[in-house]
C-alpha positions in Angstrom: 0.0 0.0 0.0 2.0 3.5 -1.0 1.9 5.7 1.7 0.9 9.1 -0.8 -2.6 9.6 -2.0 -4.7 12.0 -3.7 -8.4 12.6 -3.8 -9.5 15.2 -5.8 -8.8 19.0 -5.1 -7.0 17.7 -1.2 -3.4 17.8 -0.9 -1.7 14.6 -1.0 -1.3 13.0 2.5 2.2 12.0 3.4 0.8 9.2 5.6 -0.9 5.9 5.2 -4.7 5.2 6.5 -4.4 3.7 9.4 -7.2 1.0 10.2 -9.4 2.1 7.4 -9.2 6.2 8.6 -7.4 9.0 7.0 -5.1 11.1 9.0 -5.5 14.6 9.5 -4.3 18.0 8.2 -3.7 20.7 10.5 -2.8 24.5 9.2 -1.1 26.5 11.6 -2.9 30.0 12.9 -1.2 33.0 13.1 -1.6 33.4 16.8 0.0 29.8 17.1 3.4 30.6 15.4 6.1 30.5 16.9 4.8 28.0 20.1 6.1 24.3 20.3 4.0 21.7 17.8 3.0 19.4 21.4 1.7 22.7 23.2 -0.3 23.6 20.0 -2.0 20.3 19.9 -3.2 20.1 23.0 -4.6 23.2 23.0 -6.9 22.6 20.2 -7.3 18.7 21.5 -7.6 19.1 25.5 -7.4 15.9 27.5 -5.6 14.4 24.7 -1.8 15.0 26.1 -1.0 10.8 26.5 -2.4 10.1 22.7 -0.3 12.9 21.5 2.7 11.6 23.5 2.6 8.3 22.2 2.0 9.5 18.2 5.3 11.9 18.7 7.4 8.7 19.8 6.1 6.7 17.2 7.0 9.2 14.4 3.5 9.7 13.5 3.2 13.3 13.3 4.9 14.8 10.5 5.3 17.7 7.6 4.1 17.7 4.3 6.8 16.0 3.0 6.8 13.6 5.5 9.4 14.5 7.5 8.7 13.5 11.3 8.5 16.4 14.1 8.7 16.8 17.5 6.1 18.1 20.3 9.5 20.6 20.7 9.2 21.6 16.4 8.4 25.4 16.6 5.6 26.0 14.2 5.0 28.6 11.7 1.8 30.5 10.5 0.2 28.4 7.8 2.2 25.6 8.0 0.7 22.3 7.3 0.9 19.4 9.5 0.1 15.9 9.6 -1.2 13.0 12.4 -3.7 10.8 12.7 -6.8 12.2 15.2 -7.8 10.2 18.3 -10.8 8.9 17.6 -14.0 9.3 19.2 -16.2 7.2 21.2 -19.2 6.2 18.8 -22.4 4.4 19.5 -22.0 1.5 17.4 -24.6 1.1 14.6 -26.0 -2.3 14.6 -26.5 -2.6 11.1 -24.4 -4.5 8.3 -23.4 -2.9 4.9 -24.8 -4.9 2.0 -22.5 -5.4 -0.6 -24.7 -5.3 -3.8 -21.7 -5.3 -6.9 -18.1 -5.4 -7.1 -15.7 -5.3 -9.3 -12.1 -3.6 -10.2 -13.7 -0.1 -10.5 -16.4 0.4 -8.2 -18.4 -1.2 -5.4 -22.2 -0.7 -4.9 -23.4 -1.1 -1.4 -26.7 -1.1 0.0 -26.2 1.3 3.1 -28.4 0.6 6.4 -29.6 3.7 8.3 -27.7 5.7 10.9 -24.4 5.0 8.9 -22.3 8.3 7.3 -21.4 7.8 4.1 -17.8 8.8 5.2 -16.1 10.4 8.6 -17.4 13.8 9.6 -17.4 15.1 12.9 -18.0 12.5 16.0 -18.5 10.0 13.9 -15.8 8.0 12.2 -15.7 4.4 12.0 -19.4 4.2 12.2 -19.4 5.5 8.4 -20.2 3.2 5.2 -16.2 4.6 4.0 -14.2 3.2 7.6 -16.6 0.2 7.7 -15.8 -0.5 4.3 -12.1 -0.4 3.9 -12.1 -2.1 7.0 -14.3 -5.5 5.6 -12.6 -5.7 2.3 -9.4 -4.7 3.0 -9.1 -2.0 0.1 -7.6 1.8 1.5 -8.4 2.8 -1.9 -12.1 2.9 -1.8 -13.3 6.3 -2.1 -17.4 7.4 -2.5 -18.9 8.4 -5.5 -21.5 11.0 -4.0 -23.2 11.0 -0.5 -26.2 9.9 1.1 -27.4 11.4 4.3 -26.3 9.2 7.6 -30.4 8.7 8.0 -31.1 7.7 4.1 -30.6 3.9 3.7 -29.7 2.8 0.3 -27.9 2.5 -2.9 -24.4 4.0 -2.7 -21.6 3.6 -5.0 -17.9 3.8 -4.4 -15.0 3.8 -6.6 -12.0 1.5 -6.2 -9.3 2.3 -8.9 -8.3 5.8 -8.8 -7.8 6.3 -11.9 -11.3 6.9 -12.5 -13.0 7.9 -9.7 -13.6 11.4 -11.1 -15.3 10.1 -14.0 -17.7 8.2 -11.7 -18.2 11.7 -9.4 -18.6 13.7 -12.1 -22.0 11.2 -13.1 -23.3 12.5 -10.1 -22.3 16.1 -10.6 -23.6 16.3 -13.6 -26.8 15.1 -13.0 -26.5 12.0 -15.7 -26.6 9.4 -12.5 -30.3 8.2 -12.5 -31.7 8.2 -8.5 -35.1 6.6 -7.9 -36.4 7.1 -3.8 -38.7 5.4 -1.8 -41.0 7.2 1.2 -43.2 6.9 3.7 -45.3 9.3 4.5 -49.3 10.2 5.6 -51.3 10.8 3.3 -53.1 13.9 2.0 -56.8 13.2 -0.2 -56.8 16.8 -1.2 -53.1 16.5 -2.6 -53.1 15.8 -6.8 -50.3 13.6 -7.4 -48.0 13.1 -9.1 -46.4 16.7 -8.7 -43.2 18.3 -9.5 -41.7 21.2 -6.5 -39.3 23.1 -7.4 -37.4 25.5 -5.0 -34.3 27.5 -4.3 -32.7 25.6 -1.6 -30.1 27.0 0.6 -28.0 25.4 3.7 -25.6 26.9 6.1 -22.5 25.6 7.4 -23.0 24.3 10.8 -26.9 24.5 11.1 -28.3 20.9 10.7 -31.8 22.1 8.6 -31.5 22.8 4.8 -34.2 26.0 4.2 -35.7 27.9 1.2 -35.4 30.9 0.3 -36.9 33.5 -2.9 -34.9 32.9 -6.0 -34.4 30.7 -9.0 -35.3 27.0 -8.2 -32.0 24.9 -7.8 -34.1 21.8 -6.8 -36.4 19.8 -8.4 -38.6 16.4 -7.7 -41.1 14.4 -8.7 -43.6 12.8 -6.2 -46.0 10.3 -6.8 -48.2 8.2 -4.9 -47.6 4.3 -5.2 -49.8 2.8 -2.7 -51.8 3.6 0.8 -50.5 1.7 3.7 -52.9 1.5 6.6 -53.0 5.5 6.5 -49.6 6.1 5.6 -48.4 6.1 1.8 -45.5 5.0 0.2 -43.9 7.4 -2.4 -41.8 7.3 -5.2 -39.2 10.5 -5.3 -37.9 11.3 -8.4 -35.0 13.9 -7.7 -33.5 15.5 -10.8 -31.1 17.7 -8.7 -29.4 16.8 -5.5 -29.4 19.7 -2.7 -29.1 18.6 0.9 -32.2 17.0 2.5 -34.0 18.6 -0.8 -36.7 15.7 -0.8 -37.1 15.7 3.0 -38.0 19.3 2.6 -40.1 18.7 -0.5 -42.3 16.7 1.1 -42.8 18.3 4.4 -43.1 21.7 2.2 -46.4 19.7 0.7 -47.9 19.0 4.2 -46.4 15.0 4.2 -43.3 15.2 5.8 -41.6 11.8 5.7 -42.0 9.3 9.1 -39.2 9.2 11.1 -37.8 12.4 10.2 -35.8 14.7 13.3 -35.5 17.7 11.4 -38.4 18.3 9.3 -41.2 20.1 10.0 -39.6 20.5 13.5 -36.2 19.7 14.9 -36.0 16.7 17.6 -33.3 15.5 19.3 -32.9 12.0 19.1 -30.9 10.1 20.9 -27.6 8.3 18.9 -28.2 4.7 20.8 -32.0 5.3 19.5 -32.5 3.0 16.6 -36.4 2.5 16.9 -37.7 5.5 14.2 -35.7 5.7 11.4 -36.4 8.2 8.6 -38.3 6.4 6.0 -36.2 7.2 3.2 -34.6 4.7 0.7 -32.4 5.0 -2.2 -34.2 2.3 -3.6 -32.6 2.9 -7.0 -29.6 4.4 -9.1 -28.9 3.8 -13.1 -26.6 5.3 -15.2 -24.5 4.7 -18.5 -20.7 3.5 -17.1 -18.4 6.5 -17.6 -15.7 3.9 -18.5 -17.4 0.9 -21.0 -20.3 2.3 -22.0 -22.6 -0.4 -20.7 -25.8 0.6 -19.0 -26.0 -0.5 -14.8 -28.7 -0.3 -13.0 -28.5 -1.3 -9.1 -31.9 -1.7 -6.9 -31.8 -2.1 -2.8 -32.6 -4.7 -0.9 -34.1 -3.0 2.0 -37.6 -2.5 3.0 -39.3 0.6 4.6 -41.4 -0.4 7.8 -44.7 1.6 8.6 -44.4 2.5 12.0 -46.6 0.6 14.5 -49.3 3.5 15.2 -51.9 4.3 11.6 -51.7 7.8 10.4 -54.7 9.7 9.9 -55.2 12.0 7.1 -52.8 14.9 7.4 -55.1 17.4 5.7 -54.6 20.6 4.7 -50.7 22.1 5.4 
């Protein structure tokens, strides 16, 4: 395994993963030059002074070119450095990751709810990306777009390197074909199918997506498949891909989707809490291989569960 990698528009890591997890790039602040490299990390890690210890004697923080350094190394504004991040402790989601296809490009994995497509914030290993690389052994998997850590679904993740960026660029392009499944009440005075469009907008930090006045940059298709005891199941036909855009298209219609902590209100909901997921599957994804030309089409094995209570009819919004 080389020890230098790539992914595109990141600088190139002068370390290895280690167990599956990428290490970490520190810049140094302006207000931090000039102090000791060990004094500067556990500033901005507190509590983590032993952890620290042990990655400076094992040579395991280093430069951008690799060269090893100190806790003594006085550090410069701007200067990049390198080391792998203590991880955090995680609730362990108790859910496996399918694997649907695989081959020497890609691998298509049928995703379980609760699991991030990759490492972001508190949660690391209890991502589809760590879990992955971890089961089949393979630091150069890499995903191909993003689900939302409470979507289940199909997710697809490139292997050779060579070209992932044709496979991302399928999904930033808009030629990737995505086909949704919901569950949701169910409104009598709501003509379906129906197309929303809106201007979505999200800001860093703040969990909920919102609209706001402006040209639509988000677009879906809703229909009706079938009533379920009160509750409906939907098929969601997204031509664009904004953050939660069909969790907000379907609470903006007055049938916000079961299970769901953010939309029309925010909940908190506990991260050992497995009992009400949000009823939202990638159920399908199709496109024209960037590579061979041959047409794939991948379908999820999962299944959306009602919840145990009938809905009523929601009404009017």
């Amino acid at each position: 395994m080389g020890t230098r990698r790539r992914h595109r528009g990141a600088p190139v890591a002068p370390l290895p993963l280690r167990d599956g997890v990428d290490p970490t790039r520190l810049v140094i602040a302006a207000e931090e030059s000039g102090r000791a490299l060990g004094d500067v990390l556990e500033a901005r890690f507190p509590g983590t002074g032993t952890y620290l210890a042990a990655e400076f004697a094992a040579g395991s923080v280093v430069s951008a070119d690799g060269a090893v350094l100190a806790a003594a190394t006085p550090v410069a504004d701007r200067m990049p450095v390198w080391l792998y991040r203590r991880l955090p402790e995680e609730v362990e989601v108790p859910f496996a990751v399918r694997v649907l296809y695989r081959d020497e490009r890609i691998v298509v994995v049928d995703k379980p709810h609760y699991l991030a497509t990759m490492p972001r914030g508190a949660r690391v290993v209890q991502s589809v990306l760590v879990r992955l690389r971890r089961e089949l052994d393979d630091p150069r998997l890499a995903p191909a777009h993003r689900l939302d850590r409470l979507t289940a679904g199909v997710l697809l993740f490139t292997v050779d390197p060579a070209v992932r960026g044709a496979y991302q660029q399928l999904f930033a392009s808009g030629r990737a074909r995505k086909e949704y499944e919901a569950l949701a009440p169910v409104r009598s005075d709501l003509e379906l199918p129906t197309v929303v469009r809106s201007r979505i907008a999200k800001t860093p930090g703040i969990m909920r997506a919102y609209e706001v006045d402006g040209e639509p940059n988000s677009e879906s298709r809703i229909e009706l498949v079938e009533t379920l005891g009160g509750y409906g199941r939907y098929r969601l036909l997204p031509r664009t891909g904004k953050t939660h855009q069909l969790r907000m298209h379907m609470c903006g219609l007055g049938i916000p989707i079961i299970g769901d902590p953010l939309y029309p209100e925010q909940r908190r909901v506990d991260d050992a809490d497995f009992s009400d997921p949000l009823r939202l599957l990638a159920r399908r994804l199709a496109f024209t291989d960037p590579v061979d030309g041959t047409e794939r089409e991948f379908v999820s094995l999962r299944a959306l569960d009602p919840p145990q209570v009938p809905a009523v009819d929601a009404g009017t919004p």
